[in-house]
C-alpha positions as CSV (number, residue, x, y, z in Angstrom):
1,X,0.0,0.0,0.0
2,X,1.1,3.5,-0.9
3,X,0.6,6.6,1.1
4,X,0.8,9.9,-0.8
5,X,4.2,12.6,0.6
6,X,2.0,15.6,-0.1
7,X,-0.9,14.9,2.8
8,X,-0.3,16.6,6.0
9,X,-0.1,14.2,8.3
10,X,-2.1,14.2,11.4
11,X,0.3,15.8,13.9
12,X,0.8,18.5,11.0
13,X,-3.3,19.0,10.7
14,X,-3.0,19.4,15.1
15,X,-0.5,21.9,14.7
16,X,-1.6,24.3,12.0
17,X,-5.5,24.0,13.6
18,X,-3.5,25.2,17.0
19,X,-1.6,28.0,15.4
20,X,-4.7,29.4,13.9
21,X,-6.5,28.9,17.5
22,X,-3.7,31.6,19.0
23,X,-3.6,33.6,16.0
24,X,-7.3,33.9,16.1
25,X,-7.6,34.3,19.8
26,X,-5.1,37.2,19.7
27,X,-6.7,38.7,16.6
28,X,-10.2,38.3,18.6
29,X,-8.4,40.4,22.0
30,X,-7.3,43.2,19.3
31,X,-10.9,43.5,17.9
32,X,-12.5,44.9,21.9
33,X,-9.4,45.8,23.4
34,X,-5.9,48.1,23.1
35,X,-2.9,46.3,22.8
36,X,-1.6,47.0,26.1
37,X,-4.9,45.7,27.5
38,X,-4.5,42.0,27.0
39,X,-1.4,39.4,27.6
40,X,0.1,36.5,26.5
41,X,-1.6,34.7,29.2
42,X,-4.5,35.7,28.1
43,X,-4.4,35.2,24.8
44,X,-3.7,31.3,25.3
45,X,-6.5,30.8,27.9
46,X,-8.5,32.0,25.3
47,X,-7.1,29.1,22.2
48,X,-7.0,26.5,25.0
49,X,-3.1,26.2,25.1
50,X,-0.4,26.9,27.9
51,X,1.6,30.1,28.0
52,X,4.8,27.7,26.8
53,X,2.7,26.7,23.8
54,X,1.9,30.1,22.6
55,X,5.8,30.8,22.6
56,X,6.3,27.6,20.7
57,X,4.4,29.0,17.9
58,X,4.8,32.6,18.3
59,X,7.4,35.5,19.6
60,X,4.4,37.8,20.4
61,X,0.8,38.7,20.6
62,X,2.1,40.8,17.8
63,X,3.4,37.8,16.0
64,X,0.3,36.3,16.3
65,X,-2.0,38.5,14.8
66,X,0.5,39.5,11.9
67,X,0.7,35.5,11.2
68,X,-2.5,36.4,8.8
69,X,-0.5,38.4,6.6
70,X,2.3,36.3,6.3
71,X,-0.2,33.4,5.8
72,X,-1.7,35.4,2.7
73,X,1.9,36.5,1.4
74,X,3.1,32.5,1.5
75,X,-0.3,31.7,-0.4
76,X,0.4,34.5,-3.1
77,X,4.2,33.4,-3.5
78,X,3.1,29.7,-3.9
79,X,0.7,30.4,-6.7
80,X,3.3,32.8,-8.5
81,X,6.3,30.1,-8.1
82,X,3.2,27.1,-9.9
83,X,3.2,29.6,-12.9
84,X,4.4,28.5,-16.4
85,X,8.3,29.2,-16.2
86,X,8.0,30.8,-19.8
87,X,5.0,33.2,-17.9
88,X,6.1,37.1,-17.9
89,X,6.8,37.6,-14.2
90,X,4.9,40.7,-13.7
91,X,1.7,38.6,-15.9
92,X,2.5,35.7,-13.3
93,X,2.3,38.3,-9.9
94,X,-1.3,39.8,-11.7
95,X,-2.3,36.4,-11.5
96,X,-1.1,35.5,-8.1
97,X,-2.5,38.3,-6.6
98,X,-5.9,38.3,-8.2
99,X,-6.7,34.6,-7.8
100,X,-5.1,33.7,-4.7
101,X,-6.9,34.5,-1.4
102,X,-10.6,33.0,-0.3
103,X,-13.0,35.8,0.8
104,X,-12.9,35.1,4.4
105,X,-8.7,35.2,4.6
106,X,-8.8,38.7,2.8
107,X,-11.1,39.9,4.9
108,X,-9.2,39.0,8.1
109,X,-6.0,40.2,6.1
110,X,-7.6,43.7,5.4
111,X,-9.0,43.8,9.2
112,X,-5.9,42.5,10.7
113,X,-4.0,46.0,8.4
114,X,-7.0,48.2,9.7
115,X,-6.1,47.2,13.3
116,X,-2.6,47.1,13.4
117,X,-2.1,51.0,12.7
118,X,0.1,51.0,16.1
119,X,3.5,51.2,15.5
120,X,4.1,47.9,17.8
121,X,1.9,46.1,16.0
122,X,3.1,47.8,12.4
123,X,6.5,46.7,12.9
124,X,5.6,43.1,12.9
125,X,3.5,43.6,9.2
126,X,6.7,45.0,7.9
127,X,8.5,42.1,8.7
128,X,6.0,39.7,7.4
129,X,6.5,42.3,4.1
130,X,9.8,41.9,4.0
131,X,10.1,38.2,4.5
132,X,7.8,37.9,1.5
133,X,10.2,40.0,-0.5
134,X,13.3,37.9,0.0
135,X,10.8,34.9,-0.8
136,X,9.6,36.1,-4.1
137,X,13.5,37.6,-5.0
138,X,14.2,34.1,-4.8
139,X,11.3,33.4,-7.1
140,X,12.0,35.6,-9.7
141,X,16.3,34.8,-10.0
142,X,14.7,31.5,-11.0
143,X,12.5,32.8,-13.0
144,X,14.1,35.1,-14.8
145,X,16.8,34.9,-17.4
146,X,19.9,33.2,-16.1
147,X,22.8,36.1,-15.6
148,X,20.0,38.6,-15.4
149,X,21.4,41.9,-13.0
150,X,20.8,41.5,-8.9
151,X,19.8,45.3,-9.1
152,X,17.2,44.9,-11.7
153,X,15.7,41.7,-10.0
154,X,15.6,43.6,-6.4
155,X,14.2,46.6,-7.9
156,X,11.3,44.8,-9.4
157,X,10.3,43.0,-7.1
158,X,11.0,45.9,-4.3
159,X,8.3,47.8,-6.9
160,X,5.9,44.3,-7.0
161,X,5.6,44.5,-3.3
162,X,6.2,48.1,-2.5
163,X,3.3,48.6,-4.7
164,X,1.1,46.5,-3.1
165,X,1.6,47.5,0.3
166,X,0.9,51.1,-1.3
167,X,-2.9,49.5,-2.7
168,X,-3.5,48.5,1.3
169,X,-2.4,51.5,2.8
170,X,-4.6,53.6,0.1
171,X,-7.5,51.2,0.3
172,X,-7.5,51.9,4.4
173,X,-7.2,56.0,4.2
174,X,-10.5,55.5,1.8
175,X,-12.6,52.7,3.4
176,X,-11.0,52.4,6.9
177,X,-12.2,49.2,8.5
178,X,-14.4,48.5,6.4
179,X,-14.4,44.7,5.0
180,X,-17.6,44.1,3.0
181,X,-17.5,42.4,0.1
182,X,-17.7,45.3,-2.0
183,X,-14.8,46.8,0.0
184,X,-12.6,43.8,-0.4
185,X,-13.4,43.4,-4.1
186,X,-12.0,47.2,-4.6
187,X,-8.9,46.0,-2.3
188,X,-8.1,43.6,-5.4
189,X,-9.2,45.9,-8.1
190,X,-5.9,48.2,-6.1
191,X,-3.7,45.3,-6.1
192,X,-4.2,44.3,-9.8
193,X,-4.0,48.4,-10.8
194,X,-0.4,48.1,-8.9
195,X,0.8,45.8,-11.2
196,X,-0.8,47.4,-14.1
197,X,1.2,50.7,-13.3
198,X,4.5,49.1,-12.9
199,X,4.2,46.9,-16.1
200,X,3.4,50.1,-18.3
201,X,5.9,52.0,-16.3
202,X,3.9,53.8,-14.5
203,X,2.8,55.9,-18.1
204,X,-1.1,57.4,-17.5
C-alpha cells in the first residue's frame, strides 16, 4: 500500500488548527481591546493552550495577529512560483495576486491592516512584508533569465511588493475598517491596478 508525501499528516493537521487557534484568539483580544490591554496569558487561555505553547508557535501577541499576513503572502508566492516558467513575471504576480486568497482570509488580512495601525503592531507587518520579499527575490532569479542583474531583480520585485503594500495602505485611508464584500473586491481591483502601473511604467 502506498501513502501519498504531499498529505499533512495528522500531527501537522493538530498543529496548523492550533496555530490558527492563537492567532485567532489574539486577533479576537485586538478586535474589543488596546494592545496593552491584553497578555500573552490571556491570549492562550483564550485558544486553550499553555503560555509555553503560545511561545512555541509565536514570539508575540504581535506575531500572532501579523501571522495572517504572512499566511496570505506565502499563499500568493506559492501560486506565482506554480506559474508556467516561460510566464512574464509581472503577468504571473497579476495572476497570483488576483486569484489567490478566499474571501474570508482577505477579509481578516484587510481587518488585521485596519487594526494594526500601532507602531508595535506595524513593525511586525513590515516584517512579514519583507520576509515575502526575499521569498519572491528568490522566485523571480529562478524565473528570470539566467545572468540577469541582482539590481534589476531587487528593484522589481522591491516595486511588486512596494506597490502592493501602497494598494492597502490607500484602500485603508478611503474605506477604513471597512471589510464588506464590495470593499474587499476594490482591495483587489488596487492590487491588480499596482501591477498594471508598474508593467506600463507607470505611463497614465
Amino acid at each position: 500500500m502506498t501513502t501519498s508525501t504531499d498529505s499533512p499528516s495528522r500531527r501537522e493537521l493538530n498543529k496548523a488548527a492550533t496555530r490558527e487557534a492563537i492567532a485567532g484568539a489574539a486577533l479576537d483580544f485586538l478586535r474589543t481591546r488596546a494592545l496593552n490591554e491584553f497578555t500573552v496569558d490571556d491570549v492562550a487561555a483564550a485558544a486553550g493552550v499553555s503560555r509555553r505553547t503560545f511561545f512555541n508557535y509565536f514570539s508575540s501577541v504581535e506575531a500572532a495577529v501579523a501571522s495572517f499576513t504572512q499566511r496570505y503572502l506565502d499563499t500568493v508566492i506559492a501560486e506565482l512560483e506554480a506559474r508556467p516558467a516561460e510566464e512574464p513575471i509581472l503577468e504571473s504576480a497579476l495572476y497570483a495576486l488576483s486569484a489567490v486568497g478566499s474571501p474570508r482570509d482577505l477579509a481578516i488580512l484587510a481587518e488585521t491592516f485596519a487594526l494594526t495601525q500601532d507602531p508595535a503592531l506595524g513593525r511586525f507587518q513590515l516584517q512579514a512584508w519583507d520576509e515575502c520579499s526575499v521569498k519572491i527575490t528568490d522566485v523571480a532569479r529562478h524565473r528570470l533569465p539566467a545572468g540577469t542583474d541582482e539590481l534589476y531583480i531587487n528593484a522589481l520585485v522591491g516595486a511588486v511588493v512596494g506597490s502592493c503594500r501602497s494598494a492597502f495602505a490607500v484602500w485603508f485611508s478611503r474605506r477604513g475598517p471597512d471589510t464588506s464584500q464590495e470593499s474587499l473586491a476594490y482591495l483587489r481591483e488596487l492590487l491588480a491596478t499596482t501591477i498594471s502601473l508598474i508593467r506600463s511604467g507607470f505611463t497614465a
